[in-house]
C-alpha positions as a printed Julia matrix, in Angstrom:
179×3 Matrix{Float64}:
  68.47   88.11   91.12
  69.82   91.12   92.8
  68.04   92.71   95.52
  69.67   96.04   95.32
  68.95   97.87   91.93
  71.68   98.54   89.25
  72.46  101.87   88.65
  73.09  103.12   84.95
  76.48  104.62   84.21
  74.95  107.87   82.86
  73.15  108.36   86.07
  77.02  108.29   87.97
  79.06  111.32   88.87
  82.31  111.49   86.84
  84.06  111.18   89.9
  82.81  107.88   90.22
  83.04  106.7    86.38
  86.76  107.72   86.73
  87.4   105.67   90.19
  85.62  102.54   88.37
  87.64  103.05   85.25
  90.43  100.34   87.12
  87.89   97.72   87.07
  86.53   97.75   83.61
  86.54   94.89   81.64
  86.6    95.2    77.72
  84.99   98.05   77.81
  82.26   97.38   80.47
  81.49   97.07   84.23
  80.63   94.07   86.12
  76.93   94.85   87.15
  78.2    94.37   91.32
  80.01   97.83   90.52
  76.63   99.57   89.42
  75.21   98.08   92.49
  77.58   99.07   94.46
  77.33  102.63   92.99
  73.92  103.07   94.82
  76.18  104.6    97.23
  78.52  106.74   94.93
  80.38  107.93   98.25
  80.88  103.81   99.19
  81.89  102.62   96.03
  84.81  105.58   95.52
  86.07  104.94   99.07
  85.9   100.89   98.32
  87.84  101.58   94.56
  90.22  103.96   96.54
  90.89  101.5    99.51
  91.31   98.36   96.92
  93.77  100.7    94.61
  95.56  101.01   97.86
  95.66   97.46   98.81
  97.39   96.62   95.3
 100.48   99.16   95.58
 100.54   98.24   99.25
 103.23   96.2   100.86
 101.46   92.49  100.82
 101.75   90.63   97.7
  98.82   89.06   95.67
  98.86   85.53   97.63
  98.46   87.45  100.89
  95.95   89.92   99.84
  94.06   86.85   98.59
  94.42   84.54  101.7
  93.09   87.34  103.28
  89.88   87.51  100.87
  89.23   84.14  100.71
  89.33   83.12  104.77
  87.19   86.5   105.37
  84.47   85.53  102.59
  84.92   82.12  104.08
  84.1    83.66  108.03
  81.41   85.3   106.55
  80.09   82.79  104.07
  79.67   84.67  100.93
  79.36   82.82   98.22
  79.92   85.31   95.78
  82.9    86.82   96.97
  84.02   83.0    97.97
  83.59   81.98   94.05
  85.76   85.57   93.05
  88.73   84.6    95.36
  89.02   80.87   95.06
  89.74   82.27   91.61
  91.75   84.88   92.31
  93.94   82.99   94.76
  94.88   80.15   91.65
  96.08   83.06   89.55
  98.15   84.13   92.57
  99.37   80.9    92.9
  97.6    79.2    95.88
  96.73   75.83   94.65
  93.16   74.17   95.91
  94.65   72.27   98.63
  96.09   75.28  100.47
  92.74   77.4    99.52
  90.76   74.61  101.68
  93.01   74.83  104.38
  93.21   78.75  104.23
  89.56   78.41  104.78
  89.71   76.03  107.34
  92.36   78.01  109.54
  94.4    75.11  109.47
  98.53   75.67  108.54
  99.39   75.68  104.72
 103.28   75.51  105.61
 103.64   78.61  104.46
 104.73   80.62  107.36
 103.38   84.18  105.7
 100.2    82.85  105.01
  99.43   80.68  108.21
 100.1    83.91  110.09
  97.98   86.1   107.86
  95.46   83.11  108.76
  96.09   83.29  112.43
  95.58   87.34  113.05
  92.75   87.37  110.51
  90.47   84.57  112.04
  91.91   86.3   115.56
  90.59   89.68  114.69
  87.14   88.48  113.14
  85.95   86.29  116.02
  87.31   87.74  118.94
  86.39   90.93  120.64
  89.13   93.37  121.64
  92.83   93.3   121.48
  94.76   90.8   118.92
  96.58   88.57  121.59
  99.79   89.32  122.06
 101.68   86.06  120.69
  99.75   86.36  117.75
 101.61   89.62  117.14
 104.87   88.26  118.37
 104.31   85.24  115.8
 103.71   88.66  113.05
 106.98   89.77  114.14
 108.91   86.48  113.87
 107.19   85.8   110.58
 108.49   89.12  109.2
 105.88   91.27  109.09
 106.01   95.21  109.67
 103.43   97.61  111.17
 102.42   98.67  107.61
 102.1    95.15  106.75
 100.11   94.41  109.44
  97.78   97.8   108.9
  97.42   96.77  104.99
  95.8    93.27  106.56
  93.53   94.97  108.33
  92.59   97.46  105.27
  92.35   94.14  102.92
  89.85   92.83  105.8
  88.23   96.28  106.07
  87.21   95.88  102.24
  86.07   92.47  101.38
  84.04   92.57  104.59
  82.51   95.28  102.93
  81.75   93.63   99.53
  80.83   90.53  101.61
  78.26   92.36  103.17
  76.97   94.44  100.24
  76.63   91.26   98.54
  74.19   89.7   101.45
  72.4    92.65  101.2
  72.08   91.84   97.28
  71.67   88.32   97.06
  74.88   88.44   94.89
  75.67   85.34   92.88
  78.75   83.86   90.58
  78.71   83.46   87.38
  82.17   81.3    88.25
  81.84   77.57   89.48
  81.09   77.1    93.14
  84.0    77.26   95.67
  84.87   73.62   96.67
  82.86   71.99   99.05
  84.91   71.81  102.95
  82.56   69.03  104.46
């Protein structure tokens, strides 16, 4: 049960029925969206950020990695359950989702690097080490590129954390089980 209570749509500003028009599904919104909405402000600057993310320069299997190893640092199950998903329809297969979650290399040199300066920037204090960066470089990866990682962390830490707040749970199957 959600801890945080669910706002009606005719209660929302039109500003914010227009920014969660992207995310409607046949006709209705997910119930995490009217939660979210307690903080109309919040939820327009999370809708904006995400509609950023997606005509950004990383592609769907990055933006996902990037999902999935952050709900994995900060153990949301919720979000965990939403991007295991995700990541399939992007095309990472359940093998490289455990080791995405893990930290340990996929062989994919994008993605191991995303995994790298991610786990890097979550449990470490200060500034990303410097041959993480160079590895960036060498892997390809541009200064918007590596902003856009940071943005795609900036917003599922905040659904992450909404969702502790809430108590959030899946309606999908469980994420696989690491141990």
């Amino acid at each position: 049960m959600s801890r945080l209570s669910t706002r009606k749509e005719s209660a929302l500003s039109a500003s914010t029925l227009s920014a969660l028009e992207p995310v409607r599904q046949n006709g209705a919104l997910a119930e995490i969206y009217l939660q979210f909405a307690n903080s109309e402000p919040a939820v327009r600057a999370y809708l904006g950020m995400e509609a950023a993310l997606q005509s950004g320069s990383l592609d769907d299997q990055e933006l996902e990695c990037i999902k999935l190893l952050v709900s994995e640092l900060t153990q949301c199950e919720y979000c965990l359950s939403i991007h295991s998903f995700k990541a399939k329809k992007a095309g990472i297969d359940q093998a490289d989702q455990i080791l995405i979650r893990q930290c340990k290399p996929t062989g994919n040199a994008r993605l191991d690097v995303i995994v790298r300066l991610v786990r890097s920037l979550f449990k470490q204090p200060g500034t990303l080490e410097q041959t993480i960066l160079d590895d960036a470089r060498s892997a390809g990866f541009s200064d918007e590129n590596l902003v856009d990682i940071c943005m795609g962390m900036s917003t599922i830490f905040f659904t992450n954390m909404t969702n502790h707040i809430n108590h959030s749970r899946s309606t999908l199957p469980p994420a696989p089980d690491l141990s």
